[in-house]
Each structure stands twice: as structure tokens, then as C-alpha cells.
N, C-alpha and C positions, 0 to 999 in steps of 0.2 A: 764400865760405866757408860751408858749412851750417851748422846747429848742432847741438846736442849731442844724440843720439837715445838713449836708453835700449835701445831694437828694435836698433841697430846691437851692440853689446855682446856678445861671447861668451857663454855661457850657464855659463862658468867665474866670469868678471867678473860676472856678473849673480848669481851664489849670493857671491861675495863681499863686491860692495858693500853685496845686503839684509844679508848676515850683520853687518857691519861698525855700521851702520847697527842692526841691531836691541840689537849690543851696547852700542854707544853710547848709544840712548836708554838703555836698562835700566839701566845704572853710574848715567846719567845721574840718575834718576830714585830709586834705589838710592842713589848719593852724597844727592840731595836730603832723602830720609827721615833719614839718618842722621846728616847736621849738623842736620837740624828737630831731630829726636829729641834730640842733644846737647845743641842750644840751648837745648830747653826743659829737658832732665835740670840743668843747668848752672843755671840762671834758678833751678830750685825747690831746688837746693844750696845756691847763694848768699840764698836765702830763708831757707833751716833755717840756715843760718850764722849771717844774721843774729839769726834768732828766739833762736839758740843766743848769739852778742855779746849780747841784750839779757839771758838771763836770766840769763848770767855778769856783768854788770855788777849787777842788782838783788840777786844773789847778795853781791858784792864789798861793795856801798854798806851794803846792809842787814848785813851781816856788821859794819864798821867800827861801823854805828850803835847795833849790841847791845853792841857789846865796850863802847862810850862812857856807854851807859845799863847796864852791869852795871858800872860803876866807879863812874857817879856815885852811882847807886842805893846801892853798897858803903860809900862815903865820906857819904851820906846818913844813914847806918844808925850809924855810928859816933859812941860817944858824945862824943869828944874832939873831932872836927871839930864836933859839935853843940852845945859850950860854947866853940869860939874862935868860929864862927859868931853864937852867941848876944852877941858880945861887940862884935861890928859893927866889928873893928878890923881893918883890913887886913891889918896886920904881926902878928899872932896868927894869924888865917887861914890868910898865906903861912905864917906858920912852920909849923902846927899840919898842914895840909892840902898844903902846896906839896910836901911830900918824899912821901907817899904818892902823889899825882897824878904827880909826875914817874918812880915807880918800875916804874907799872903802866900809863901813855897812854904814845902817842906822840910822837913829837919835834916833831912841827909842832901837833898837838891844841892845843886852843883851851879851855880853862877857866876862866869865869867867876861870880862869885858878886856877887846880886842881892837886894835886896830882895822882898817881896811886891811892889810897883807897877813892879820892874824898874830901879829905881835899881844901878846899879853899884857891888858895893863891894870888891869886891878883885880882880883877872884872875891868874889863874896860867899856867903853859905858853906864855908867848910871847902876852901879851894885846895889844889895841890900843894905840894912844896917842891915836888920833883922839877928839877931844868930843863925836862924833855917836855913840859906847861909852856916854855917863855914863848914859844912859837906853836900855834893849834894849824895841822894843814888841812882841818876840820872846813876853816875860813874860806881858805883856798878853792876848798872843793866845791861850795858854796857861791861861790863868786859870781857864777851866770845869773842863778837868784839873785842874788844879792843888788847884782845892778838894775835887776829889773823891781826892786823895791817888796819883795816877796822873801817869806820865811821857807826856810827848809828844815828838815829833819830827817834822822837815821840815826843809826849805830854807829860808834865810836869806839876803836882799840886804841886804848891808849898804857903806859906802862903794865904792861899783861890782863888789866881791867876792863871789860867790857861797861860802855856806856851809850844808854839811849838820850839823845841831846837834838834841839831845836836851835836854831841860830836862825836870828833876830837880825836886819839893818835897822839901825838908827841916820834917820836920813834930817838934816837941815838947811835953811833956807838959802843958797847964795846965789846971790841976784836975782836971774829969771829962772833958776834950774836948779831943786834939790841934792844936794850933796853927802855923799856918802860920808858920814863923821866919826862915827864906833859899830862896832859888832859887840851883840848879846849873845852868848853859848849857855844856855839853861839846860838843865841836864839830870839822870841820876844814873848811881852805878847800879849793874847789873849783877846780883851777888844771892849769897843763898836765902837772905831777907825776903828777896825778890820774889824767888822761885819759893820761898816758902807762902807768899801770899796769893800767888797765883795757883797755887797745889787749893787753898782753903777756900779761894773763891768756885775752883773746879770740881769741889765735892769730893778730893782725892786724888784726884790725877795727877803721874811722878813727871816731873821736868827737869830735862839736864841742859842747859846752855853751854855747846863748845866752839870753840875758835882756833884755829890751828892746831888741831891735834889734843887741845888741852880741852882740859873741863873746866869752865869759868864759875861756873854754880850749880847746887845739883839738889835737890827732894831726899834720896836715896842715901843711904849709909853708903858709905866708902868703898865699903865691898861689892855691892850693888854695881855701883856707880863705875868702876873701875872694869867689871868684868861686860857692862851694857857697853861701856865706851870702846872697848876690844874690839866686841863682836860688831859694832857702829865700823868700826877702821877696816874692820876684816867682811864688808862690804853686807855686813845682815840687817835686818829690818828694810833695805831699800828695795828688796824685791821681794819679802816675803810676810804674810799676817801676820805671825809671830817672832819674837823677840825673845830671849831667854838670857836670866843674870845667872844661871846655874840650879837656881831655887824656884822660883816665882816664874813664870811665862807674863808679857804680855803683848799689849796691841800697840804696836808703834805708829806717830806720825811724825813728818820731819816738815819743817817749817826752813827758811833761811831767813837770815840775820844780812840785812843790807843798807849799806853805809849811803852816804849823803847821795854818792853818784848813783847810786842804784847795782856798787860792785858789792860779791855773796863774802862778807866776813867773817860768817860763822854759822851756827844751826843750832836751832833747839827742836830736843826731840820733845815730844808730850807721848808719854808709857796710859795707859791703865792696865790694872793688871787681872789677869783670870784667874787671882787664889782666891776671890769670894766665888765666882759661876765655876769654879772647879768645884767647890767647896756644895756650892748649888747643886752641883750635876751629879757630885754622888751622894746629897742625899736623897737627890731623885731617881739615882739609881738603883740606892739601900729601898725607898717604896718602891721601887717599880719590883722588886724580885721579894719583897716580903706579902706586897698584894698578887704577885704570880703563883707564888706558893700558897695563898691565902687560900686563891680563884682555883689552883687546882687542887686542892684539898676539898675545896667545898665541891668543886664540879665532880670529883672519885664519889664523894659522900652522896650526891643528889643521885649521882650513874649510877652507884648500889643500889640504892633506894628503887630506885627505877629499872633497873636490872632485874632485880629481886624479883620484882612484882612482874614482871614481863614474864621472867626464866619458870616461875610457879607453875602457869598450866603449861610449859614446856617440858617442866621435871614430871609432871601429872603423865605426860602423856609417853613420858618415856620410863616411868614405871609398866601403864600400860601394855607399852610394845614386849616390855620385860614380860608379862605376866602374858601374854598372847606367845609369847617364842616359848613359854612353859605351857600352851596349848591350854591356858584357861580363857575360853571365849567367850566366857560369863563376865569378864571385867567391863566394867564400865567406865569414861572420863567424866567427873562434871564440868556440867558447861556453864560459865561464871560470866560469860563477857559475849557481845554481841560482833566481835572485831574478827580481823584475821583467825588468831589462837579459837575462838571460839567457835568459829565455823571448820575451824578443823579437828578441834576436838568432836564436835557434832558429826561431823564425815568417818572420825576414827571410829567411832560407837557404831555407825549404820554399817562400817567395813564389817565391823568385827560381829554384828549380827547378820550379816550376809555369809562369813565365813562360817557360824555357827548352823544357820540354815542350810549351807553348801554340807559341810562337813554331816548333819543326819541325814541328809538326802544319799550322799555316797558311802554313808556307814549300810544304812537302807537296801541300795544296789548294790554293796560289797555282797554283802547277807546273802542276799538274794542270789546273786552269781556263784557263792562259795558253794550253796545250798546244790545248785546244780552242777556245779564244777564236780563236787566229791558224790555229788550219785551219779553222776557220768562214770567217773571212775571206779566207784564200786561195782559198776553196773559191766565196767569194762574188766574189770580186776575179777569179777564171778561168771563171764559169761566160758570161758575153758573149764571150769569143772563142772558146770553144769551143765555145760555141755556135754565131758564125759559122760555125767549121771546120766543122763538124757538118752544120750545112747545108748549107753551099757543095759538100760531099764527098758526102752525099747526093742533091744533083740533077747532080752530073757524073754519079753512077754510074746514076741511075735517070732519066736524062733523057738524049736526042740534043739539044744544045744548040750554036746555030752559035757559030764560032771567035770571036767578039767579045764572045759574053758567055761563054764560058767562059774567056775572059783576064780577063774583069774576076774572076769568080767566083775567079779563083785569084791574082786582086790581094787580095781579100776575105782569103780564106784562108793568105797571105802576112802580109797586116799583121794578121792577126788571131794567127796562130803569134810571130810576132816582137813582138807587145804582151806574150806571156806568158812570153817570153824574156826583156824587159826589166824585167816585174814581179818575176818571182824571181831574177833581176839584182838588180834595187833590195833583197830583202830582206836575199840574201844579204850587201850591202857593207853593210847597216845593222847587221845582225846580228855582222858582224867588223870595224866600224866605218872599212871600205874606201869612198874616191871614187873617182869617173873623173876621167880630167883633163879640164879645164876648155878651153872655144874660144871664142871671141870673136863672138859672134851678134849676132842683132836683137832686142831684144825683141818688135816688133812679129811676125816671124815666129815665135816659139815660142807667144806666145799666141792666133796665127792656128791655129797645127795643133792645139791644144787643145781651141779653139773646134769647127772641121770635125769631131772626133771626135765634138761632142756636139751636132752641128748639127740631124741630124733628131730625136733627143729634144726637144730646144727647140720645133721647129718642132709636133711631136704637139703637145705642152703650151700652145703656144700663145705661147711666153714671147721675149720678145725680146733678143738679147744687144747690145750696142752695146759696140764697141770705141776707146776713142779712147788711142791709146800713140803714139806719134811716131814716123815712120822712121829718125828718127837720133839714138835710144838704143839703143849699142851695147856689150858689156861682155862679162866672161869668165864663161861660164856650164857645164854639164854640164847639157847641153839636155835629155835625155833627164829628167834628175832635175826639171827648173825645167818641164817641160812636164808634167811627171806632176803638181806643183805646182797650173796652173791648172785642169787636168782635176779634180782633187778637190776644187776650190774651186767650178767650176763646178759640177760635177754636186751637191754638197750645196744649194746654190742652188737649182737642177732639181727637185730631189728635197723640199726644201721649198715648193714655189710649184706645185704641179700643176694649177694652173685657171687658169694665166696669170701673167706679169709682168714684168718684165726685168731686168737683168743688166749693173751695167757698170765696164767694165773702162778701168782709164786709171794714167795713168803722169806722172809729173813731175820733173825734176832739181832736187835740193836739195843744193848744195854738191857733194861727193865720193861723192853716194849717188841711187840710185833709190827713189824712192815711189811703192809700187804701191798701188792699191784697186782690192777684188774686192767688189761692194754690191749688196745685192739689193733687191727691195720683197716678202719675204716677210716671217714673225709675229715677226723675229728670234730670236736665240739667249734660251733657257731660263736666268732667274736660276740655279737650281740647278744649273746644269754649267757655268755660264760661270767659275769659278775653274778649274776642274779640265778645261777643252776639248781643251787640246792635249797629255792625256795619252792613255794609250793604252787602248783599250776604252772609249772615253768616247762616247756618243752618246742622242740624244733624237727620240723621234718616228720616227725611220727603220724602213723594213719589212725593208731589205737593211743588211748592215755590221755592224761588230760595234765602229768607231771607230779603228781607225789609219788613216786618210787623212790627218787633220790632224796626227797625232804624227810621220807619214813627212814629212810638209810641212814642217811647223817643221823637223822636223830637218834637212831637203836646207837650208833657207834659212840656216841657223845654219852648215852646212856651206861656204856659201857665205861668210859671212863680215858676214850680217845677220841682222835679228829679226824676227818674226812676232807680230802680236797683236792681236785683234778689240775691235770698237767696236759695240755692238747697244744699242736700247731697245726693250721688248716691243711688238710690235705698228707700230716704224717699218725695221723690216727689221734686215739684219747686213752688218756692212761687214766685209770681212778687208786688214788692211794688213798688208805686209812691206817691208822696206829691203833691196836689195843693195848692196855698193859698186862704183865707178864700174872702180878699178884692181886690178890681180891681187895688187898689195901688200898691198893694205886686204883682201884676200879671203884671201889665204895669213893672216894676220894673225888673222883672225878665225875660225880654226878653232882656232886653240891657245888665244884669249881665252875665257872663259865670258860669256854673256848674258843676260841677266832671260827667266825663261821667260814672260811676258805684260804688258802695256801696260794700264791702262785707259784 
């Protein structure tokens, strides 16, 4: 099984997959920017949220803490509350103070009245009962204010409660210089009431208030709250964006909690949380890859479309090239479009009528050159016997010659006429592709009469022929054709080797077939024609011929119903082999079969 080639692929498929492929990346990379971009727009939301939770909380606390220091200040200021005050009696106080305080504080508010050193001397609005109230060192802490006739305010830890409180002097007249008389501590506790109104005023934001380790109030279910306070101990959210309860992520900020002196007694974090912009971000996710898929679906759909109508006189014109490589040069392209494609289809039309005009032009001079190539060679192929005639016919008539050599002279001129009767015999069956029928010969005698023809040329030349064929290989042949055969095998032989050499000729039965060699010890055949030998006009070195001898050869051999095909190395001479078959079966057989036109 091969595998996968890119090069195999249409050129339809190959504009599709890059297009596919480049949308892809692009959504790809497109989707990536625009959940970055989310996440950070998201991150610096939940940041302003938060920033926005804390100053709505300092808003809220500080709001509470004026309303409680514009009461107490109020009730400070009053002269009736500043003679049951002066009276140190609890139950004057409540009477005197208790119904004002309850008209104008809150329900839970925290009001307490003090001595100068913070001694406890009466609580109003839902005071303590704990002993660790009889003395506040809230007072204490307060003190430098307090002489200077000014209110303070902070956070207060008192029995594991956190409490936001103002503290109030109550100052009266004695003599020339105001006198410190009681202390006001107004106050509320810091509980999950608290942190529940601050969450609703925040639009949502979780608040946890702790103080030594503990968690004094919280927004947040138990579990929540328990595993945020961990990771708070275990030193997270103070250096990092995110916060995590196990479940939920969010965006922490940390605030501190500080008491009258301005020491840090505790901390509230303020959370928002990212399960809504998580919740945001994948479903901007889920669009972002159903419009990616949308976009590349539609952009595949638009590319075909556009493809298609592109690939059309592409596919036209490679029909064309098809129908031009099958040498029809009558095809035409139509030309549809005034663009690229279209001026090249217009160019492929004017090639391919160029090639058409080329092509009669060199069918034309083929014609022409063949015309004289083959009366060249007729002309060469008739000029030896007619020249015999010529002679022989010249000393009959200008000589008295006795009756013994004028019989042979007219033996001469006999087989010299009838050599030229069976030559344009031969061309003409070639030419309308006619045999003679076949008779059942010797080999040895048809390459004998051959040989005799070209006996005294040998002999000039000096060359010697050596025949070794068997007398009993016998087979069906058209002797006339299979002797004209070895005459142009020989003579090329001849005609190569003019200062000597020999020639030899042998034969041997292999299975159902004869194998001939015809070998000489001349220069051998010429790399440069040894592919193209046994066609026609093909020749090297000759002074005479123009090269069908060997294309008439092969052909009678092929006729016969075997092959022909040479074996040479420069300089160790040319050998010519051919195959006949033995039976007239295998020979009728092999004129309807096709044959390799050469051997190496």
C-alpha cells in the first residue's frame, strides 16, 4: 500500500485542502486572540468590581460610623444627659439617655457609658453582660483624643467579637477649663448580618472578616469559607490574582481591620468570583468554534464554487493535451474568459495549429525525401545487373564469340534480368504487404546460392566466407525472399571489411526454431545507429545504398514467422542473428503475431 502523496491530488483537492487548512489556522488563531482578549477584559472587570466591593464597603462601614459618632456627639452635647451622666447612676443615665439613644441608633447598636479610665457605668441598646465589659481598654486607647476633646474610632476585639465603635468625650464646665466627665462607646458588632449587607449592597461580592486566625463572619457557606481561610494562612491570594475554595476561583483583595491606635487586628478579604466570566468565556468559546466551523464550512463551499468554475477550462484544456498526445491536432479549446485561462487556451489552439501546419509540411518533405531515398536505392539495387546485361549484350553484338561463351554470356544475362525481376518482385509484396508461398528447402542450399553470388567480390577483397549450416536443416521457406536475406547480410559484411576478413555463417536447432549467425571480423556496427538499424534508410559508412536491405531482411524474417536482431562491440566485429521456426504452423502463426523489433 503506498502512502499518502500530496503530488497524487487533484489540483481541485489541492486548492481545497490549502484553503481548508488556512482557514482553519486563521479561526484558529482568531478564536485564540479573542478568548485572550476576553480573559484579560474579564480579569481587569472582576478587578474594578472588586476595587468597586471595597469602596462600597468603606462607603457603608464609614457611613454607619458617622451616623454613631453624630448621635453620640449629639447626646454629648446635651445638657440633661450631661447631669444624669454627671450623677454616675446607672438608672438616671438609662432613664435620662436610654429613650433618646433608642429613637435615633439602631437595633443592634452597641451604647455604652464609661468613665475617664473606661470603667463601665451603664450600657444601653442591648449592652454586654460578660465581666470582661466592667473595664473597656477601648478608653484607654483613646485617651490622647479624648483630652484633646475629639472623637475616635476603630475596631474593637472584644470576647471573640469583632466590633466597629466610636468613642465620644463628654466634657463639662469646671471653672475656667472643661472637664473630662464620662466617655460614650457607640458601636455595632461585626457578624454575618454585616457581611450579609455589605455582599447585597456590592452586587454580590463574598466577604470574610478574620482576626486571629479565626473567621469572625463570612458570605460563604462553611465549606467555602473554611477552605478560603486555609489557603489565606497558607499565604495565597497575597501574592497572587486568583484565590481558589476548591470549586469556584476568585479575585481576592485584602483590606485590614484597625483598632483605635491604628494597630492591624484583623482583615477582611472582599472574593468576587469568576463562575459567571468562566461561565461567559465558554460560552464564548462554544460561539467562537461553532462560527469557526460555520466560517470554514462556508469558506470549503464558496472554494468549490470557485474552484470548480476556475478548474473548468483547466480540465478543457487537459482534455485537450490528452487528445493532442493521441495526435489529434484538429482539437480545439473554447475560449470562454478574457483572463489568464483564457489567453491560454487561445495560445494552446494557435500551438496546436502550428503543430498541425508543422506536421503536413514534414509529412510533405517525408514524401518527398522517401520518394528519392527508395529510387536511390532501386537505382543502386539495379545498377550490378544491369550492368551485367549491359555488357554481356555489348560483346555479343561487337564481338564474334564461339557458341560456349556466348551461352554462358547469356547465362550471365539471364540471371542477371531475373535478379531484377525478383528485386521489384520483393518490393512490390512489401509495399502491399503480399508473400509468396512458402516450400520446404535446405538451408544449407539457399545460403550456398548466396554465398556464389558474392563469391568473386569476396575473393577481390580477399575475405574469406566459411559456411558451417548442416545438411539436414530443413524448413518452409520463400527461398527467393530468405536468399535475398543472406546476400544483404553478406554483402554488408563485404562492404565493411575491404582489406580482408572473414565471414561466418552457421546454424543450429534449438527446440522448434533455427538459429542463424551471420559474424564478421569487421569495426562492428556504429553506437549511433545501432537502435534505429533495422529501419529504413538507415546506414553508416557505405559508399553505395541508402539502407533498406536490413529493413527488407527483418521484414521477410518476421514474415516468416521469426526475429532478427544484431549483437556488435566497436572494433570486435557484427554478428546478425535471426530465428526461423522449424513447422509451417509456428510460421503461418507468426505473421499475424507482432515481434520486438531488436534484441540486445
Amino acid at each position: 500500500m503506498t502512502g499518502f502523496s500530496f503530488s497524487r491530488l487533484s489540483l481541485l483537492w489541492k486548492i481545497l485542502l490549502s484553503t481548508s487548512v488556512a482557514i482553519t489556522v486563521l479561526f484558529a488563531i482568531t478564536g485564540w486572540l479573542v478568548q485572550n482578549n476576553a480573559l484579560t477584559t474579564t480579569s481587569r472587570s472582576l478587578e474594578d468590581e472588586v476595587q468597586a466591593s471595597f469602596q462600597a464597603y468603606r462607603s457603608l462601614l464609614q457611613s454607619r460610623a458617622r451616623r454613631l459618632a453624630s448621635v453620640s456627639l449629639i447626646l454629648s452635647t446635651m445638657s440633661d444627659v450631661r447631669r444624669a451622666f454627671g450623677t454616675r447612676d446607672p438608672r438616671t443615665i438609662g432613664d435620662t439617655a436610654g429613650e433618646l439613644w433608642s429613637k435615633v441608633s439602631e437595633e443592634d447598636a452597641l451604647f455604652l457609658v464609661t468613665d475617664p479610665n473606661g470603667k463601665l457605668i451603664a450600657s444601653l441598646g442591648g449592652g454586654p453582660e460578660s465581666g470582661a465589659w466592667h473595664e473597656l481598654a477601648v478608653v484607654q486607647q483613646a485617651s490622647k483624643l479624648l483630652q484633646e476633646q475629639k472623637q475616635a474610632s476603630g475596631f474593637m476585639l472584644k470576647d471573640g467579637q469583632l466590633y466597629q465603635v466610636a468613642v465620644t468625650p463628654v466634657y463639662v464646665q469646671s471653672g475656667s477649663e472643661p472637664a473630662l466627665l464620662d466617655v460614650l462607646v457607640a458601636g455595632f458588632k461585626v457578624d454575618h448580618l454585616v457581611a450579609q449587607d455589605l455582599k447585597e449592597s456590592t452586587g454580590g461580592s463574598e466577604f470574610i472578616f478574620l482576626s486571629e486566625g479565626r473567621v469572625i463572619a463570612s458570605t460563604l457557606n462553611s465549606r467555602a469559607t473554611s477552605q478560603l481561610a486555609r489557603a489565606i494562612a497558607a499565604g495565597a491570594g497575597r501574592r497572587d490574582e486568583r484565590i481558589s475554595d476548591g470549586v469556584v476561583e476568585y479575585a481576592p483583595l485584602r483590606t485590614p481591620l484597625q483598632d483605635i491606635e491604628g494597630r492591624t487586628i484583623g482583615e477582611l478579604w472582599i472574593f468576587r468570583s469568576f463562575e459567571n466570566a468562566r461561565q461567559r468565556l465558554e460560552a464564548l468559546r462554544r460561539s467562537i468554534i461553532l462560527l469557526g466551523l460555520l466560517a470554514v464550512l462556508a469558506g470549503l463551499g464558496l472554494t468549490y464554487l470557485l474552484a470548480r468554475k476556475i478548474m473548468r477550462p483547466v480540465e478543457k484544456l487537459d482534455r485537450a493535451a490528452a487528445e493532442v498526445a493521441r495526435q489529434n491536432y484538429d482539437y480545439r479549446v473554447a475560449v470562454d474568459s478574457h483572463d489568464e485561462l483564457g489567453r491560454l487556451a487561445d495560445t494552446f489552439n494557435n500551438m496546436c495549429s502550428s503543430i498541425q501546419s508543422a506536421r503536413r509540411e514534414l509529412i510533405r518533405q517525408e514524401r518527398i525525401s522517401t520518394i528519392g531515398r527508395l529510387s536511390s536505392s532501386i537505382v543502386h539495387d539495379l545498377r550490378n545487373p544491369l550492368a551485367a546485361i549491359y555488357g554481356g549484350a555489348e560483346i555479343m553484338v561487337d564481338s564474334n564469340i564461339a557458341p560456349p561463351q556466348l551461352k554462358r554470356l547469356a547465362g550471365n544475362i539471364y540471371r542477371a534480368s531475373r535478379r531484377i525481376q525478383e528485386l521489384l518482385q520483393d518490393l512490390v509484396n512489401v509495399g502491399r504487404g503480399k508473400t509468396e508461398g512458402a516450400e520446404v528447402c535446405r538451408l544449407r542450399e539457399v545460403a550456398d546460392a548466396a554465398c556464389d553470388s558474392l563469391a568473386p567480390t569476396a575473393e577481390v577483397q580477399g575475405v574469406i566466407i566459411r559456411l558451417d549450416i548442416p545438411d539436414s536443416i530443413e524448413l518452409p521457406l520463400e527461398r527467393a525472399r530468405v536468399e535475398r536475406v543472406f546476400i544483404n547480410l553478406v554483402a554488408n559484411a563485404l562492404e565493411a571489411m575491404p582489406k580482408g576478413g572473414e565471414i561466418r555463417i552457421d546454424a543450429a536447432v534449438e527446440s522448434d526454431a533455427v538459429i542463424m549467425q551471420v559474424a564478421d571480423t569487421g569495426p562492428g556496427i556504429s553506437p549511433e545507429i545501432r537502435e534505429h538499424l533495422f529501419q529504413p534508410f538507415v546506414s553508416s559508412g557505405k559508399k553505395n545504398g541508402l539502407g533498406l536491405g536490413l529493413a527488407l531482411s527483418r521484414q521477410t524474417i518476421l514474415d516468416h514467422g521469426g526475429d532478427m536482431w544484431a549483437e556488435s562491440e566497436p572494433g570486435c566485429g557484427a554478428r546478425f542473428c535471426f530465428r526461423l521456426p522449424l513447422s509451417r504452423t509456428a510460421a503461418s502463426a507468426g505473421r499475424t503475431v507482432a515481434t520486438p523489433v531488436g534484441r540486445s
